[in-house]
VOPAGU-2260 file (C-alpha; in pm, 1 decimal, decimal comma):
REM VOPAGU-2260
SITE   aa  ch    i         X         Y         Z
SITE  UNK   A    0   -1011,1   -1289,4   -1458,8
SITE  UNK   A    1    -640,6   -1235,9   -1525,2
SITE  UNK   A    2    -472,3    -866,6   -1423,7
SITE  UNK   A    3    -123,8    -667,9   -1520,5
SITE  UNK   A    4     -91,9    -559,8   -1172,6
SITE  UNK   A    5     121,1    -241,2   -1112,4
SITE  UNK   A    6     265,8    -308,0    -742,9
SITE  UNK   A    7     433,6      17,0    -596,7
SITE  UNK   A    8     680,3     -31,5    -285,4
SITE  UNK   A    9     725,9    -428,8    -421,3
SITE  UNK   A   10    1068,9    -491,0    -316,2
SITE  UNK   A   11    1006,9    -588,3      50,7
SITE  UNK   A   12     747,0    -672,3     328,3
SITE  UNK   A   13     377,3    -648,5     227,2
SITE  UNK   A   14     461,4    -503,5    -170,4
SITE  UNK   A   15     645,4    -887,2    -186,3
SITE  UNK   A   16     411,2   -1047,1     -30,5
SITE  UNK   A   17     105,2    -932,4    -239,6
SITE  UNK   A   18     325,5    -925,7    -561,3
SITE  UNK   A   19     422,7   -1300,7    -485,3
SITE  UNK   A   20      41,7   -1434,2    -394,6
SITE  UNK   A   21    -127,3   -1231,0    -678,1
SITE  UNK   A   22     152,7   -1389,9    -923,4
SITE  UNK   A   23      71,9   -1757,3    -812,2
SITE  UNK   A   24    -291,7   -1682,0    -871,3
SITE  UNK   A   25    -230,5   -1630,0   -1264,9
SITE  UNK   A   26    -158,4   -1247,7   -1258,3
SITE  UNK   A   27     157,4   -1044,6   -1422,0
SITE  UNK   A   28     300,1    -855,0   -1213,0
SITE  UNK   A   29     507,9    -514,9   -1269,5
SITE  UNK   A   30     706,0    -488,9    -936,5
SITE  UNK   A   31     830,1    -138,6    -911,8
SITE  UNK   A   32    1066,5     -34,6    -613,3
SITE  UNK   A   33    1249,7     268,2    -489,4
SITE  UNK   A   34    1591,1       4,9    -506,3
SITE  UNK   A   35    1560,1    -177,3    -828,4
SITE  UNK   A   36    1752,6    -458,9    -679,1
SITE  UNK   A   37    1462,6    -508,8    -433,5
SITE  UNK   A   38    1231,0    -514,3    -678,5
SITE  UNK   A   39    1476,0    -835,5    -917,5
SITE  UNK   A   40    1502,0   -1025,3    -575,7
SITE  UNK   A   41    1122,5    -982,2    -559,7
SITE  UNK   A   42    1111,4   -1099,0    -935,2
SITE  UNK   A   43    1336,6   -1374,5    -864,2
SITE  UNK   A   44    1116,5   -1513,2    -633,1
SITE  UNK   A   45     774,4   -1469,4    -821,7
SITE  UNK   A   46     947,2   -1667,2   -1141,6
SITE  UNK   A   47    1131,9   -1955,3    -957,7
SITE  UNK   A   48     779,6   -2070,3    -853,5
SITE  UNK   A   49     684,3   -2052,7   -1221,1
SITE  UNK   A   50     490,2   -1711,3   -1243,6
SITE  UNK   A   51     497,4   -1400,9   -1422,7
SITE  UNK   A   52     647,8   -1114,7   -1335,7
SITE  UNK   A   53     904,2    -780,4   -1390,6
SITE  UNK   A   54    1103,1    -546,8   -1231,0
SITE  UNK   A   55    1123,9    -145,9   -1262,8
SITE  UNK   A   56    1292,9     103,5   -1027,5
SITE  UNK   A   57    1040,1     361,9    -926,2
SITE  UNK   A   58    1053,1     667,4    -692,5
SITE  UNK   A   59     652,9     752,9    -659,6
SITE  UNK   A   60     733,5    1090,8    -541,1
SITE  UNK   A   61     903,0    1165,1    -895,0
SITE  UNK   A   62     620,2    1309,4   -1120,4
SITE  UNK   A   63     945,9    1266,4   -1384,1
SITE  UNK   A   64     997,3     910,5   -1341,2
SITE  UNK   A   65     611,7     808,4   -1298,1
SITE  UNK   A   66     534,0     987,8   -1635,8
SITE  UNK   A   67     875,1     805,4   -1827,9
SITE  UNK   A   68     726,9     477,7   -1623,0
SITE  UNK   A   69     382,3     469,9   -1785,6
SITE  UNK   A   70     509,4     644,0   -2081,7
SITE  UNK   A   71     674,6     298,1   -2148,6
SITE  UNK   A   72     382,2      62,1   -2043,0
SITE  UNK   A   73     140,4     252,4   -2231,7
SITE  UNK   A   74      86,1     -43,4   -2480,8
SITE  UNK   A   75      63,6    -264,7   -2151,0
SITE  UNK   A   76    -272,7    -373,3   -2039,8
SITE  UNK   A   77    -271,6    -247,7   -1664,5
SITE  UNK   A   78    -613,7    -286,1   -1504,2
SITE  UNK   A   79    -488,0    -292,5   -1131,3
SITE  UNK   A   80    -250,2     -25,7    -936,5
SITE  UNK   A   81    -186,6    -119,5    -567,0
SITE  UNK   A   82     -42,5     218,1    -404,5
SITE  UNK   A   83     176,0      12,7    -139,1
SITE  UNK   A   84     479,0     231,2     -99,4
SITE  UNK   A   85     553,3     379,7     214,7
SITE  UNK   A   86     782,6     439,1     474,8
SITE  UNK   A   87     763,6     554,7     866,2
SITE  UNK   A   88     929,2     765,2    1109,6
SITE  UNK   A   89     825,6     761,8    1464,1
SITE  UNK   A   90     927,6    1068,4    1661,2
SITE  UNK   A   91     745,1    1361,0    1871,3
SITE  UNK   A   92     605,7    1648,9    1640,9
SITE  UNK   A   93     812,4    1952,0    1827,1
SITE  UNK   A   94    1149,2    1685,0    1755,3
SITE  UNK   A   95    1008,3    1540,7    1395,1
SITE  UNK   A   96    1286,0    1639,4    1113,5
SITE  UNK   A   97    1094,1    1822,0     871,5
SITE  UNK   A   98    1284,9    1609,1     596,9
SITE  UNK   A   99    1115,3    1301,7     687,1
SITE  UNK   A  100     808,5    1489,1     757,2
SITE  UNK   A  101     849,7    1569,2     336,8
SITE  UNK   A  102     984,9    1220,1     242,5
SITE  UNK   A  103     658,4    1066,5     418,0
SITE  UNK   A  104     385,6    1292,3     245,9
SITE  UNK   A  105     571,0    1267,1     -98,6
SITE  UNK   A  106     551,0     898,1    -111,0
SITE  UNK   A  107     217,8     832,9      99,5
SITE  UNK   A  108      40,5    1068,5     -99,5
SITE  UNK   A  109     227,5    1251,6    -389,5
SITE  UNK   A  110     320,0     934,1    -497,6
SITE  UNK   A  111     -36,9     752,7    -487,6
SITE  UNK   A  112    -151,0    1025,9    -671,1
SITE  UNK   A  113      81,4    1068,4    -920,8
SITE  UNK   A  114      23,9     664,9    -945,9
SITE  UNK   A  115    -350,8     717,4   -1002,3
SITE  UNK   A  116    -350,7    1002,9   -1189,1
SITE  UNK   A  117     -95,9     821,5   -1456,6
SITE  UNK   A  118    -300,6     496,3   -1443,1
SITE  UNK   A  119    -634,2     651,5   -1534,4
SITE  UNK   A  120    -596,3     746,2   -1912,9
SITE  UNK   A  121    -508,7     362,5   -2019,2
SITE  UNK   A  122    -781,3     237,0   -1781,5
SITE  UNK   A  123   -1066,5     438,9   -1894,7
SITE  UNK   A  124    -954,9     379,9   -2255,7
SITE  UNK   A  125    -996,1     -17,2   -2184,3
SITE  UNK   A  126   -1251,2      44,4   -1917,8
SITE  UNK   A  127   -1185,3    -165,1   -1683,4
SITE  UNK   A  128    -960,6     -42,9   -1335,7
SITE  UNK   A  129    -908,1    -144,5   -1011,8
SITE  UNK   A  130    -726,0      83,1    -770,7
SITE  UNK   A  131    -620,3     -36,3    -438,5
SITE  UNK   A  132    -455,4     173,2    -177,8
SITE  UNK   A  133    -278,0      62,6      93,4
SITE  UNK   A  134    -428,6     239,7     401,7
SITE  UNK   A  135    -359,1     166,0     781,5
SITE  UNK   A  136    -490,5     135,2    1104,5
SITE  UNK   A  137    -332,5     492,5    1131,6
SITE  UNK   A  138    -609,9     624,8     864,8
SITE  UNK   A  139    -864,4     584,5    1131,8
SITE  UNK   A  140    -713,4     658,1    1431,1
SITE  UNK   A  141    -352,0     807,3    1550,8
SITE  UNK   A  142     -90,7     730,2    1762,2
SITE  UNK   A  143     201,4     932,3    1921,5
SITE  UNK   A  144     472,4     996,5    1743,7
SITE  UNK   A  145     345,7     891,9    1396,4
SITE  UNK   A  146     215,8    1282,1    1300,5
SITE  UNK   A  147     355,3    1271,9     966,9
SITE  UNK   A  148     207,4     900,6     873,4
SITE  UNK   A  149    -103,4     957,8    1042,5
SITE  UNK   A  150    -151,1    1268,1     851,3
SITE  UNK   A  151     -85,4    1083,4     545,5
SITE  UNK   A  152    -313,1     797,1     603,7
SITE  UNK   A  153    -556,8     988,3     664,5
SITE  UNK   A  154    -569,7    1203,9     367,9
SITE  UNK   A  155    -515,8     870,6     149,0
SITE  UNK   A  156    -903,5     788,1     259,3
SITE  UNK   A  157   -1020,1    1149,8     113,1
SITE  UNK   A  158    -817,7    1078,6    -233,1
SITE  UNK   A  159    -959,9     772,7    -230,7
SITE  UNK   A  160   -1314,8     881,3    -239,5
SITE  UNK   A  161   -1272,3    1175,5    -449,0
SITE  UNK   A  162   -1088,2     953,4    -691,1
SITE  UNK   A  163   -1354,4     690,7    -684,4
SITE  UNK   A  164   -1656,5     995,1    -771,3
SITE  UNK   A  165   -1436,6    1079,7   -1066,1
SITE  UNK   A  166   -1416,6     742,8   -1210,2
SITE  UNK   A  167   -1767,6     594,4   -1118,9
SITE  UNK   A  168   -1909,0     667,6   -1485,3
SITE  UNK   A  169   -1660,4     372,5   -1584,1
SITE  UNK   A  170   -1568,7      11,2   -1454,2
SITE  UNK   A  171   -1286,7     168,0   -1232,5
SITE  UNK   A  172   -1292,6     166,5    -857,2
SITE  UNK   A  173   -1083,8     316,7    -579,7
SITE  UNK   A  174   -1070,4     164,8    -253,2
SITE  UNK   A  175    -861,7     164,2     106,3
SITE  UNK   A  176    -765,1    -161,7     310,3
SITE  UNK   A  177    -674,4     -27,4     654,7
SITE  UNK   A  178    -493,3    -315,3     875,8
SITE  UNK   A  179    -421,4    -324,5    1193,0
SITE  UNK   A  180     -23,3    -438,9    1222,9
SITE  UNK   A  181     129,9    -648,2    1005,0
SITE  UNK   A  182     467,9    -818,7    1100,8
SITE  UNK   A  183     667,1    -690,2     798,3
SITE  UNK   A  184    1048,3    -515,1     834,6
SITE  UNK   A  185     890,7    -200,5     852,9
SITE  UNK   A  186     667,4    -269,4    1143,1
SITE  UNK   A  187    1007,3    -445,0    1262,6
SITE  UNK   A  188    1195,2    -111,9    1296,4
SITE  UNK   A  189     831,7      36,4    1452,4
SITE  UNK   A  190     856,7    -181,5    1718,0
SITE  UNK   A  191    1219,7     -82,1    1805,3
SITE  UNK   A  192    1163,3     315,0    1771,3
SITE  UNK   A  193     895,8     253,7    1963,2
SITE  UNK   A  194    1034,2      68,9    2243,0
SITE  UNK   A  195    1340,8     397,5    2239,1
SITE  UNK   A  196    1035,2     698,8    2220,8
SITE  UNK   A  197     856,2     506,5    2528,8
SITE  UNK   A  198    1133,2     402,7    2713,6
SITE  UNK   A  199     993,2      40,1    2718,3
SITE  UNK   A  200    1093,3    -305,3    2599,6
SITE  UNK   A  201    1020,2    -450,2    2266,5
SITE  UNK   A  202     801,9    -701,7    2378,9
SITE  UNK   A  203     607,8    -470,3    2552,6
SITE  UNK   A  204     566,5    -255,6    2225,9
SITE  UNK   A  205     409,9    -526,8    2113,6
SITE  UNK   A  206     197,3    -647,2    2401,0
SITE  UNK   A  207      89,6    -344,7    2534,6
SITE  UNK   A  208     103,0    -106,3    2230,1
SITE  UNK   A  209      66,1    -222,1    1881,7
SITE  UNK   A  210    -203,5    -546,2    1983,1
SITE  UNK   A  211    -329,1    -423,4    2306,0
SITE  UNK   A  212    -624,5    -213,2    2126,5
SITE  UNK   A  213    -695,0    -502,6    1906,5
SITE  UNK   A  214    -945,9    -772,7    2045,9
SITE  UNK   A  215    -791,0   -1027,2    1870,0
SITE  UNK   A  216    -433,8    -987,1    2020,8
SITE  UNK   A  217    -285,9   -1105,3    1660,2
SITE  UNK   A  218     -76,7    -954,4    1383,0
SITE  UNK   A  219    -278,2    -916,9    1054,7
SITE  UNK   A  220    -109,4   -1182,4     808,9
SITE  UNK   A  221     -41,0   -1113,4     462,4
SITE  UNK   A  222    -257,1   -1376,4     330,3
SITE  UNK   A  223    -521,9   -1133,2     498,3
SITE  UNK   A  224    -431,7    -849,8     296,1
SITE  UNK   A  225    -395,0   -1046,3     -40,7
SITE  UNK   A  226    -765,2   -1202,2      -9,1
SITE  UNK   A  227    -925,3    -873,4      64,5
SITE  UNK   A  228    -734,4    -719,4    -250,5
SITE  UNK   A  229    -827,4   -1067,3    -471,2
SITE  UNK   A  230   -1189,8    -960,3    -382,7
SITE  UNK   A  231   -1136,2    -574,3    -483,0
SITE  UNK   A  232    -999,8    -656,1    -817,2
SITE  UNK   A  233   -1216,3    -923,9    -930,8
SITE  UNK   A  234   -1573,6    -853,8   -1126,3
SITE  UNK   A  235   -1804,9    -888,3    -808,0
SITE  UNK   A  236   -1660,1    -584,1    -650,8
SITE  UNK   A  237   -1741,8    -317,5    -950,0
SITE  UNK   A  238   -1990,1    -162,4    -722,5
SITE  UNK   A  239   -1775,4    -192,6    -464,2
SITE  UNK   A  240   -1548,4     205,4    -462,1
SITE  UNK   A  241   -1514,9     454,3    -219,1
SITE  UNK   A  242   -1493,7     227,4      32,7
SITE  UNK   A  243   -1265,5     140,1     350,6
SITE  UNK   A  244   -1157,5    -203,5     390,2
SITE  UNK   A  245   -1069,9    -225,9     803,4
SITE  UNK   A  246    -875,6    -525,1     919,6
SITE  UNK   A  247    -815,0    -410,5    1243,7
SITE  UNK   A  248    -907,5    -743,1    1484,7
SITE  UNK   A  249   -1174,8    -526,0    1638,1
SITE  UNK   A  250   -1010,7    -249,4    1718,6
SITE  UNK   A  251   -1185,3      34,2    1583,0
SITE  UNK   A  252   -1553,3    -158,6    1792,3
SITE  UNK   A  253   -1430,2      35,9    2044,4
C-alpha cells in the first residue's frame, strides 16, 4: 500500500533519512522543515534516485502556519504524519534558559499536536491514518541535563495514547518509537555539550554515557527506525495504536 507521507523536521538527520527510505519504497513524500532550504536539499536527494517527493517550510509550533499548511493539502490524500521535529538543549535545570526551555515544548509537543490535530479531519473523512511520533529513549527514562526534552518526551507518550482512544472508532492509529541513540547531527552536538556539562571527553560521552546503559553497545541505525515505521503504517498494524515502540538495545531490561 502506497502513502502521502507528511514528514515534520525532514530537512536533516533522522526526518532525511526516513523521508529518503519511505520515498524509495513507492511513497510521496511532503518534506516540511523549519529552513525550507533543508527541506529542497532533502527533495533533491529523494528525486535524483527517481522518487517522489516535495518541499514546504514549516514551523510546527505555528498554529498559523500548520492551519495555512493543511489548508493547502486539503485535496491531498495524506494517510501518514510522522511528528519528527525536534531539537535539544543540554544544560542543568537551575542554569536552563527558559527560552529554550519554550522553544523545546513548542516543537516537541505544541507542534505534534497541532500536527495531529490538523491531520485528523482529512483522515477520518478517507478513513484510513497512520500517526507516528517520534519518541526517545528520554520518554522512558531521563538523563541530566535534558529536563526540558525529557519532559517533552515524556508527555509525547500520554498524547499519544489519548490521541489513539479518540481515533480507535476509525482505521487511524497513534503510536511512539522510542530509540535509544541514533548517530544523527543532533546527537552530534549531544555528544559535545555533553562532554562540556561533564567535564569529560567525547569519546567517553559516548562510551560511558550515551551506550554504556545499552546491552548492545551500538547506535540505533536509521534503517532501524524506517522498518519499525514501514510496519506501523502498513495494513497489519491497524490494531496496532497506543503503543510504544522501544529500540533501546536492551536498555530499559534493566
Amino acid at each position: 500500500m502506497k502513502h502521502t507521507i507528511v514528514i515534520t523536521g525532514a530537512g536533516s538527520g533522522l526526518g532525511r533519512g526516513l523521508s529518503q527510505h519511505l520515498a524509495a519504497a513507492g511513497h510521496h513524500i511532503l518534506v516540511t522543515d523549519l529552513r525550507l532550504e533543508s527541506a529542497e536539499e532533502t527533495v533533491q536527494l529523494i528525486k535524483a534516485e527517481g522518487h517522489s517527493a516535495e518541499a514546504h517550510a514549516l514551523d510546527v509550533s505555528s498554529e498559523t502556519e500548520v492551519e495555512k499548511f493543511w489548508q493547502a493539502h486539503e485535496e491531498t490524500p495524506v494517510s501518514v504524519l510522522i511528528n519528527n521535529a525536534g531539537l535539544q538543549q543540554v544544560s542543568s535545570i537551575d542554569e536552563f534558559p527558559i527560552d529554550k526551555w519554550d522553544l523545546i515544548h513548542n516543537v516537541l509537543l505544541r507542534g505534534t499536536f497541532l500536527m495531529s490535530r490538523a491531520a485528523l479531519p482529512g483522515m477520518k473523512k478517507r478513513g484510513l491514518g497512520r500517526i507516528v511520533h517520534i519518541g526517545s529513549i528520554h520518554s522512558l527514562v531521563a538523563s541530566p541535563g535534558k529536563a526540558a526534552y525529557v519532559s517533552a518526551k515524556h508527555a509525547l507518550l500520554g498524547f499519544s495514547k489519548v490521541l489513539a482512544l479518540e481515533t480507535a472508532a476509525s482505521d487511524i492509529t497513534s503510536n511512539t518509537i522510542c530509540p535509544a541513540y541514533i548517530h544523527t547531527p543532533l546527537v552530534d552536538k549531544q555528544i559535545k555539550d555533553q562532554a562540556k556539562v561533564r567535564g569529560i571527553s567525547e569519546a567517553e560521552v559516548i562510551e560511558k554515557v550515551m551506550l554504556a546503559p545499552m546491552p548492545k553497545k551500538s547506535f540505533i541505525s536509521i534503517e532501524e527506525i524506517v522498518a519499525a515505521t514501514e510496519y506501523l503504517i502498513s495494513p497489519l498494524a491497524r490494531n496496532l495504536t497506543a503503543q510504544t515502540l522501544t529500540l533501546d538495545g536492551g536498555w530499559t531490561a534493566q
